[in-house]
Steps between C-alpha positions, in 0.01 A plus 500: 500500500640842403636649853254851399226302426301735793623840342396419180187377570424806709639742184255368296235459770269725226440299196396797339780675456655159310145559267593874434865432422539482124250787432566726814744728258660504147828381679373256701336286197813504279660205735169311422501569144859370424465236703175392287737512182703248651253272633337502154831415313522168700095427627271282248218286561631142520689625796481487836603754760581578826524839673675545827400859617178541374305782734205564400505360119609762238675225345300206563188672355725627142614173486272215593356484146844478296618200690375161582533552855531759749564456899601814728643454781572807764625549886212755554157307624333827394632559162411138430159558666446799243613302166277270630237724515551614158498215326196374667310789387643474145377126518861368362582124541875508366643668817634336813622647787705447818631651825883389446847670567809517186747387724301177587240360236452196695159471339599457110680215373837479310507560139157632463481800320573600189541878554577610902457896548690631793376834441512712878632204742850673447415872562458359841732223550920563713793322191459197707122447473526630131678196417288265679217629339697460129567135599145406588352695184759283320380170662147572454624584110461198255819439287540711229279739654489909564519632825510902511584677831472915541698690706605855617802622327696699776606725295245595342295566797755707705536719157117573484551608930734738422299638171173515742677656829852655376485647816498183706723242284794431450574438881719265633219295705356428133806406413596202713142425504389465164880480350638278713248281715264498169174592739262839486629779722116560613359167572887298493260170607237523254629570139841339395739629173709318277714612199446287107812376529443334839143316410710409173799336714253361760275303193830407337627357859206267532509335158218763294627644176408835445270573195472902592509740773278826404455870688104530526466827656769794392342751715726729594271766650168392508304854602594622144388224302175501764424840363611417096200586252384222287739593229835515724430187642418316173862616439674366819343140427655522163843630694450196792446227215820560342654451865306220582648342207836578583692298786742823529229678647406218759669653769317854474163315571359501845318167423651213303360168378779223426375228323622121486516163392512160722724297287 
């Protein structure tokens, strides 16, 4: 069980906020829209997948009609109690669901799914859990199967602090912190960073070969594309696909999505 089980749980104690995520803001909703170009380059209906980290369903409800089989599992009893919810009232058959934890999936089998989404377990997880987590999404995985984890670039996200509060950051707590330890200077037990090259070594270390390792959210100050007309921000998608395309740019991202292949 992942030793912050208890924070987490109580961060997301409002399942609502999960809902409002992806539309809340302009920036917001670009990490959900790249990571729905990747999930579409690999998703098709004679698979089956698994997503570790679901909340409340954004994913499970895009998805459940593209594959052969969906089951979410998350560490929140409420989220899971609200995707529940949802998919009651939408009538759908195709989903399962199930309290579980990404650093234990005592409840699925080896070599099960085709496709295993690890899509939020490792905003949240200390380098140690991280690769636990990796190694039972790689279990669950059948051979020759895709297993795609996201992170939070460090980089990326201590760039975007010091573009939102120049007069706070740089500062040598953030620093060791974020720099060094790899954990948020705000809530150091709840959210966890990483860099691309580290989830790269890490998948490499425990026998996954590396299909691609993409930035998903090049924010860098996320008030001014909040207030970008229609036009403007037409324009910035156009500037963030060529950098989502781009592993060069990887590191500028403050989310990332590395893809992978159980061989």
């Amino acid at each position: 069980m992942a030793f912050n089980e208890k924070l987490v749980s109580e961060f997301y104690d409002d399942p609502e906020r999960e809902n409002n995520r992806s539309t809340v803001s302009k920036a917001r909703g670009i990490e959900f829209h790249y990571t729905k170009k990747i999930l579409d380059k690999y998703i098709s209906n004679e698979l089956t997948v698994l997503e570790i980290g679901c909340a409340t369903g954004y994913y499970g409800l895009y998805l459940y009609d593209k594959c052969k089989e969906y089951i979410g599992i998350d560490i929140v009893p409420k989220n899971i109690e609200n995707f529940d919810k949802k998919i009651n009232e939408l009538g759908i058959k195709k989903i399962k669901t199930l309290v579980g934890d990404a650093v234990n999936l005592s409840n699925i089998g080896n070599d099960a799914f085709d496709i295993v989404l690890n899509l939020g377990p490792m905003y949240h997880l200390s380098h140690q859990e991280r690769e636990l987590s990796m190694l039972e999404s790689k279990r669950v995985c059948k051979s020759k199967g895709i297993i795609m984890c996201s992170y939070i670039n460090k980089f990326g996200a201590y760039y975007q602090g010091i573009l939102r509060e120049p007069e706070k950051y740089p500062n040598k707590t953030a620093n060791e912190l974020i720099l060094e330890k790899g954990t948020d200077d705000i809530r150091p037990n709840i959210f966890y960073y990483t860099t691309p090259e580290e989830m790269e070594n890490m998948a490499l270390a425990n026998g996954l070969k590396v299909i691609e390792n993409c930035g998903i959210d090049f924010l860098f100050n996320a008030g001014n594309i909040n207030s970008m007309d229609e036009e403007k921000y037409k324009n910035w998608i156009e500037f963030s696909d060529y950098m989502f395309n781009s592993k060069s740019c990887t590191g500028l991202s403050v989310h990332g999505i590395m893809v992978c292949k159980k061989e």
